[in-house]
C-alpha positions as a printed NumPy array, in Angstrom:
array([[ -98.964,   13.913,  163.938],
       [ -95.957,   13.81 ,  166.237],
       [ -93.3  ,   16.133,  165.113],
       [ -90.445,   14.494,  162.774],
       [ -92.985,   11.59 ,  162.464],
       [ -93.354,   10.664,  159.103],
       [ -96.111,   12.474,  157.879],
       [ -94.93 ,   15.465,  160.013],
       [ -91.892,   15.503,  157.292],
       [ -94.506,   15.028,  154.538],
       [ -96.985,   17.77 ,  155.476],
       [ -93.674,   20.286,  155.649],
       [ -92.367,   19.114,  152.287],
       [ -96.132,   19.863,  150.703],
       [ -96.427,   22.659,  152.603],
       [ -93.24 ,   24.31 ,  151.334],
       [ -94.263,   23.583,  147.707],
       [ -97.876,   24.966,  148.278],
       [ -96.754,   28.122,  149.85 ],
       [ -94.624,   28.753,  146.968],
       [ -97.608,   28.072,  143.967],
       [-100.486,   29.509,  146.34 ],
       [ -98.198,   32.704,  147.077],
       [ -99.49 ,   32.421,  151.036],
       [ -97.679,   30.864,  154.055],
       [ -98.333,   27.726,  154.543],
       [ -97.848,   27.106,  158.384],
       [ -97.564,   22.92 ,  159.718],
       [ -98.755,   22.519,  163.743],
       [ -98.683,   19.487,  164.257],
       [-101.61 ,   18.072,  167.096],
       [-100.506,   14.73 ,  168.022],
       [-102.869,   12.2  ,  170.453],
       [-105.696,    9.975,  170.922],
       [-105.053,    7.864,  167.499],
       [-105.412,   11.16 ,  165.377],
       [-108.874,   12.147,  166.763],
       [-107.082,   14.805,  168.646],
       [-106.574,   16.738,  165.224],
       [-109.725,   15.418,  163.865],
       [-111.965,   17.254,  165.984],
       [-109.952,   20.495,  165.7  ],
       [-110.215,   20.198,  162.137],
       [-113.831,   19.537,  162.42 ],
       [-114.087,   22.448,  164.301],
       [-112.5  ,   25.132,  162.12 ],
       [-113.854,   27.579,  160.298],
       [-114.46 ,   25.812,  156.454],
       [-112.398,   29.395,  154.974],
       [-109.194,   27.481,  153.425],
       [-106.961,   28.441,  155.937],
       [-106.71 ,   25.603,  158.055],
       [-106.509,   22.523,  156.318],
       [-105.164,   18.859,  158.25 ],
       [-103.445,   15.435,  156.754],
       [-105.854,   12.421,  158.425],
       [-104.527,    9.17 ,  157.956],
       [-106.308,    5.658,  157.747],
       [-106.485,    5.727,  161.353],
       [-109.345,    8.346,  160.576],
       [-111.539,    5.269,  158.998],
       [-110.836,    3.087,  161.768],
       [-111.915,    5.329,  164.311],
       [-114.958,    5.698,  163.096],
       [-115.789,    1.85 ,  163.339],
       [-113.916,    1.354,  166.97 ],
       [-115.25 ,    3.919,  168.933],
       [-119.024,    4.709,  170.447],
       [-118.783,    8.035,  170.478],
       [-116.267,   10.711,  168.627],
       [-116.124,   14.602,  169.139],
       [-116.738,   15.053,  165.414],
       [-119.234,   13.498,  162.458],
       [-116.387,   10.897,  160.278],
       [-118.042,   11.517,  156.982],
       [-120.389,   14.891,  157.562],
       [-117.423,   17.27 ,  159.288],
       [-114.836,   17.27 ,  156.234],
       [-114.298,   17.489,  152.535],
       [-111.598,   15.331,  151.293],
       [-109.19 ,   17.288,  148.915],
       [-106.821,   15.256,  147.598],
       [-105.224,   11.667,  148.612],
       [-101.408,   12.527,  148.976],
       [ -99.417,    8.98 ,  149.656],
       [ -99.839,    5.391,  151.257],
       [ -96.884,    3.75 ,  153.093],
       [ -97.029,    0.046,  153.27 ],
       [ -96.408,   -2.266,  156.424],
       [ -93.469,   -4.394,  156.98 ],
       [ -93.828,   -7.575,  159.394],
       [ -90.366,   -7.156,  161.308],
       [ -88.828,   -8.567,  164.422],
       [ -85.648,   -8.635,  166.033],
       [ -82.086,   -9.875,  164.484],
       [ -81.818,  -12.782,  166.7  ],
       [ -85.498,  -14.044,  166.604],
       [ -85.293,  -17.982,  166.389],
       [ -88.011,  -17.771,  163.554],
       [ -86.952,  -16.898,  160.64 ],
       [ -89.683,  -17.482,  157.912],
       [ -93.742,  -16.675,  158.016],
       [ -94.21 ,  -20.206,  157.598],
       [ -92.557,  -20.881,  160.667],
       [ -93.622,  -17.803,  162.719],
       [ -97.639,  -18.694,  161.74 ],
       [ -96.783,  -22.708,  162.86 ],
       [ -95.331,  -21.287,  166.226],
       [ -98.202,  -19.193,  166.879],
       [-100.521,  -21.886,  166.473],
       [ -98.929,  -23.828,  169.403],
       [ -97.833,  -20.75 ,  171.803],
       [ -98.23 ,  -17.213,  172.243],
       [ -96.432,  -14.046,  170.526],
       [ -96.551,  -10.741,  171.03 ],
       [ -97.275,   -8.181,  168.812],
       [ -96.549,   -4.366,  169.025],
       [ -97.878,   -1.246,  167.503],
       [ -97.812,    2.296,  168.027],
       [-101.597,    1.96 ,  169.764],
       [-104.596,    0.976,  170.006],
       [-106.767,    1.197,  166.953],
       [-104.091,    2.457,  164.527],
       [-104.192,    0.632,  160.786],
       [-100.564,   -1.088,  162.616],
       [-102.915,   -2.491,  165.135],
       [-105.61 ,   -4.191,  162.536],
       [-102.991,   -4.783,  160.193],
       [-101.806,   -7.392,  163.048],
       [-105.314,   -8.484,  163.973],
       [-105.849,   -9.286,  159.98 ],
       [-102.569,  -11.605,  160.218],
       [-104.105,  -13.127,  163.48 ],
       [-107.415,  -13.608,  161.66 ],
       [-106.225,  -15.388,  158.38 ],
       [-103.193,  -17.312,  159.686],
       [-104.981,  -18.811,  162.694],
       [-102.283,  -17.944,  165.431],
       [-102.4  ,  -16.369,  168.798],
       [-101.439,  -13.126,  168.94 ],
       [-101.226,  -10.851,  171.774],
       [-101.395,   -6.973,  170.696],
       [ -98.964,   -4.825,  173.053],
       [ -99.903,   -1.379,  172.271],
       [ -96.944,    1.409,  172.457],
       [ -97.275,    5.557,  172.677],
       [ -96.035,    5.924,  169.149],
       [ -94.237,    3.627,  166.588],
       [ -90.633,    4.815,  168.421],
       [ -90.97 ,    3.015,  171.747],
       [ -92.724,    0.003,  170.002],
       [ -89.29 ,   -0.433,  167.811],
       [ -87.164,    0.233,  170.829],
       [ -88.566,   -2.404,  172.494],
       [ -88.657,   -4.572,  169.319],
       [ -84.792,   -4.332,  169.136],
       [ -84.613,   -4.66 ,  172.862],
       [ -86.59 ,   -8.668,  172.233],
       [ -88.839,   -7.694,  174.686],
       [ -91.958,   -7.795,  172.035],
       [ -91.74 ,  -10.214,  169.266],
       [ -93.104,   -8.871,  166.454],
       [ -93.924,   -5.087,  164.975],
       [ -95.784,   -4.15 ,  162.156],
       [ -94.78 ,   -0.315,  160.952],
       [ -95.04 ,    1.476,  158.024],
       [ -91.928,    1.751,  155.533],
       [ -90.916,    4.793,  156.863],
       [ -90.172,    3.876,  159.91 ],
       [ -88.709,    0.619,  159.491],
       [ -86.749,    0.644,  156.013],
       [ -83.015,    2.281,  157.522],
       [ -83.731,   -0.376,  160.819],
       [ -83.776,   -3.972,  157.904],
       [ -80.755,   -1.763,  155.707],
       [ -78.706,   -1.244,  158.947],
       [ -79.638,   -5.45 ,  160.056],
       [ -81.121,   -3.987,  163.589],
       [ -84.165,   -5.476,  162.623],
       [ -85.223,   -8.67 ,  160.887],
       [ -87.564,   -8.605,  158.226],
       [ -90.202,  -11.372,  157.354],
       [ -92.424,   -9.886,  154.426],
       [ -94.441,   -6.587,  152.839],
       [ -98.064,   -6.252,  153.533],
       [ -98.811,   -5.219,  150.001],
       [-100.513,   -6.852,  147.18 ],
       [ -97.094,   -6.919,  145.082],
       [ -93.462,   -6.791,  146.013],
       [ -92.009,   -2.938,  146.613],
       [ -89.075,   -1.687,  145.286],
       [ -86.882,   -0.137,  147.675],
       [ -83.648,   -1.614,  147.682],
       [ -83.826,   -2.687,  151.227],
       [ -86.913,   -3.96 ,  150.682],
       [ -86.92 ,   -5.635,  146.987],
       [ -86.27 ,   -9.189,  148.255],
       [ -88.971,   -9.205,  150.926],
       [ -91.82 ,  -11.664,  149.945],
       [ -95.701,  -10.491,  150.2  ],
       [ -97.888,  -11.98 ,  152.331],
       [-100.317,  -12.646,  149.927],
       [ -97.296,  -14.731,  148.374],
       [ -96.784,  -16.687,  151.262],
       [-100.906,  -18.171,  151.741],
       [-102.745,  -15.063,  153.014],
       [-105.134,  -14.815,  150.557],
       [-106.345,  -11.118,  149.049],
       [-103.794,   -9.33 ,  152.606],
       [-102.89 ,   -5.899,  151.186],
       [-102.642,   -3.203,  153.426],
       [-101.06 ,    0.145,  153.69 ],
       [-101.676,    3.385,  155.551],
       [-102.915,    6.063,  153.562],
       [-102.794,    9.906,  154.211],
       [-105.503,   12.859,  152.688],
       [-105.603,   16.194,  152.896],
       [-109.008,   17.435,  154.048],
       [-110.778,   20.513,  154.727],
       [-113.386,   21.281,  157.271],
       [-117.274,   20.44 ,  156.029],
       [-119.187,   23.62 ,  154.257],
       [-116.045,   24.943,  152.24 ],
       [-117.316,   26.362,  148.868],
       [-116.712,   23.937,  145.655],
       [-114.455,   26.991,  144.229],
       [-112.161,   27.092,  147.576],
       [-112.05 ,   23.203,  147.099],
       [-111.414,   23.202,  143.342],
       [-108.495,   25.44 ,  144.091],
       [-106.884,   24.27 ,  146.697],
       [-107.151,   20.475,  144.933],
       [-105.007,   22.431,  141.769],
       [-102.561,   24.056,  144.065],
       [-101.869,   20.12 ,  145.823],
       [-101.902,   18.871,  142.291],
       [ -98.875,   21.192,  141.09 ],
       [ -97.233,   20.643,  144.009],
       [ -97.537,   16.973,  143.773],
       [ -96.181,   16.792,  140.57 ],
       [ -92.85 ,   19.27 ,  141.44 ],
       [ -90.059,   16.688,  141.016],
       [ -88.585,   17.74 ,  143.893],
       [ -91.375,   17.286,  145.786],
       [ -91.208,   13.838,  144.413],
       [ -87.48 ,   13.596,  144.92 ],
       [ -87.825,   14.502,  149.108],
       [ -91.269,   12.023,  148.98 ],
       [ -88.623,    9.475,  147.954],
       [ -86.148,   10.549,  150.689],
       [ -88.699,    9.048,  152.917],
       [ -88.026,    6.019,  151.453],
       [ -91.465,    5.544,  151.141],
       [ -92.401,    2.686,  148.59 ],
       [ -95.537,    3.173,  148.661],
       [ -97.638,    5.395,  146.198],
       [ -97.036,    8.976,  145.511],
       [-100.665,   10.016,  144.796],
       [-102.51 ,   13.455,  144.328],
       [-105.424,   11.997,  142.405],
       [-108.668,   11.727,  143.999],
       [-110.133,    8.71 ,  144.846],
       [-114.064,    8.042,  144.884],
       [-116.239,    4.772,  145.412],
       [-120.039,    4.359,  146.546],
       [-120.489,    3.799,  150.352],
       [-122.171,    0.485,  150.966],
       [-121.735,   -0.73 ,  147.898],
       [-119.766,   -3.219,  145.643],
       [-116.9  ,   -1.481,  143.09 ],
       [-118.932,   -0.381,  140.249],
       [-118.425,    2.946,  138.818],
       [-118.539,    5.936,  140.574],
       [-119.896,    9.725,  139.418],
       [-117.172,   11.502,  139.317],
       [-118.525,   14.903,  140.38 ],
       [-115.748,   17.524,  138.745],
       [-113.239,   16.033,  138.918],
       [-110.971,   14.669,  136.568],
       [-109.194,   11.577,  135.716],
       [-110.289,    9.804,  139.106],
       [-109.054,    6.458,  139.557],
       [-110.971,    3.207,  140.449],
       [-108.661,    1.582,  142.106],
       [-110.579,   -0.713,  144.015],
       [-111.594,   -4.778,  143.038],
       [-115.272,   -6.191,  142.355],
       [-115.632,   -6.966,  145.769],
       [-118.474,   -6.349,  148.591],
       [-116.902,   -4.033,  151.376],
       [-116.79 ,   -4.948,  154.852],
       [-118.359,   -1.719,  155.987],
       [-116.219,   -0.49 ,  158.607],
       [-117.604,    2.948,  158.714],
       [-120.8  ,    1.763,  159.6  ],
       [-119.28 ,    0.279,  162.352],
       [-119.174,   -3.615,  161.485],
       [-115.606,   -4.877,  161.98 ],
       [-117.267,   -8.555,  161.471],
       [-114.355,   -9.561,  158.738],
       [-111.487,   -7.655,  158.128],
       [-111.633,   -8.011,  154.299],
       [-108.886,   -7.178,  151.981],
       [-107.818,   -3.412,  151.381],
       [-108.363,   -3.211,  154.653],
       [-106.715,    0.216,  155.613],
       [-107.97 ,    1.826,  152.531],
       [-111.601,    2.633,  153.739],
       [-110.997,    6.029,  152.856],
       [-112.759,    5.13 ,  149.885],
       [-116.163,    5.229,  151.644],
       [-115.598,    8.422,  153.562],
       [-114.89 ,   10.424,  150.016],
       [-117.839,    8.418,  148.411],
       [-120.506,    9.076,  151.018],
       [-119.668,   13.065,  151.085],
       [-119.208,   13.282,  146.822],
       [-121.838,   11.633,  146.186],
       [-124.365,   13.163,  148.308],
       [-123.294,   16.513,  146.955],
       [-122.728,   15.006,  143.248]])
């Protein structure tokens, strides 16, 4: 990640906590670039001994489906240790836009072109977009930015007219009015105070939209089931900390605070998954055929559509279950 980008802040805040129940240093370098495949592929690289561990985000799913050819094996190079958080999307453009509803901004897009902006190509802000595009029937133009802080800067500066961003990044922009806020990308309504009001997209016609951009902690591929058991007890305590909670929250992050771990079948519809050691895992998911993306078929972008880390953790438990 970028340093001070969101997850940057979250990976120190963990990190902190771990180092103190763990009793070792727990050192953050961030390796920003390339969508997150930059990091990937040094994480696929290292040496599977517990001390080098790496946050991937949804972006890691994605990549998988969107490009030929990636230094590193999606599924095969890692071992998923815990999901940590998701941060949902906010549809936001800027204060003086002329459209001020969805309703309106889907009926204008259908007669002329708007531009869209996200911190790059192939990021979950990017799809995200390209699912609204999809299921409302408007023309959209993606404008792809080097990071979510020059696509916002040029949001406010109406020269884009419409961003998609995670919570994080846009929650202080709608609470200070420097940015104008149209709905949530989640299933139900959030809670943050800024953001409370804001309708769903679901609510507003766009049947089964729910996305959000998840983050996992991983550790290279061939790491022994004790160094994995442990390490997914040490994120577990310091999940639960409540100040860990309390600084997840100073994110302003309304999405979930998570340290469970979450397993369904690759290539397969939601039916009940082995759950290999590990306790109290959550289905989470709806009786619904998946759309596959890991094997590389992008033909509908279905609903959930960010949280495909669901068939990366299947496909590696249960081959080893």
């Amino acid at each position: 990640s970028n340093p001070g980008a969101p997850q940057d802040v979250m990976l120190r805040i963990l990190a902190d906590e771990m180092s103190k129940v763990s009793g070792r240093s727990v050192i953050v370098d961030p390796k920003p670039g390339a969508g997150g495949t930059t990091a990937a592929g040094l994480l696929a690289r290292a040496t599977p001994d517990g001390y080098t561990l790496g946050i991937l985000p949804g972006g890691h799913a994605i990549a998988a489906a969107i490009y030929k050819r990636l230094p590193y094996k999606p599924i095969d190079d890692y071992s998923l240790i815990s999901m940590l958080t998701d941060f949902p999307f906010v549809l936001v453009t800027y204060p003086d836009h002329p459209v001020r509803t969805v309703a309106d901004l889907i009926e204008k897009g259908r007669t002329e072109t708007l531009t869209c902006a996200s911190p790059g190509n192939g990021t979950p802000h990017h799809l995200a977009m390209e699912l609204l595009k999809l299921q409302s029937g408007s023309d959209l133009t993606h404008v792809p930015y080097k990071g979510a802080a020059p696509a916002i800067a040029d949001l406010m500066g109406n020269q884009v007219d419409l961003l998609c961003d995670q919570t994080t990044n846009t929650t202080s922009q709608i609470a200070a009015k420097k940015v104008q806020a149209y709905a949530v990308t989640t299933a139900k309504p959030l809670t943050t105070p800024a953001l409370k009001d804001l309708p769903t997209l679901q609510s507003l016609g766009l049947k089964d939209f729910n996305v959000v951009n998840w983050f996992g902690l991983w550790l290279p591929a061939g790491a022994s089931p004790e160094l994995a058991h442990r390490l997914q007890a040490e994120v577990a305590r310091a999940m639960t900390d409540p100040e860990v909670r309390q600084q997840f929250d100073a994110l302003e992050a309304a999405g979930r605070l998570r340290g469970e771990i979450v397993l369904v079948r690759k290539n397969a519809s939601a039916r009940p998954c082995r759950q290999t050691n590990f306790e109290h895992v959550q289905q989470r998911l709806p009786a619904v055929v998946w759309h596959h993306v890991i094997a590389g078929r992008i033909t509908v972008l279905g609903n959930h559509l960010v949280e495909i880390v669901a068939c990366v953790a299947a496909a590696q438990h249960d081959a080893r279950a």
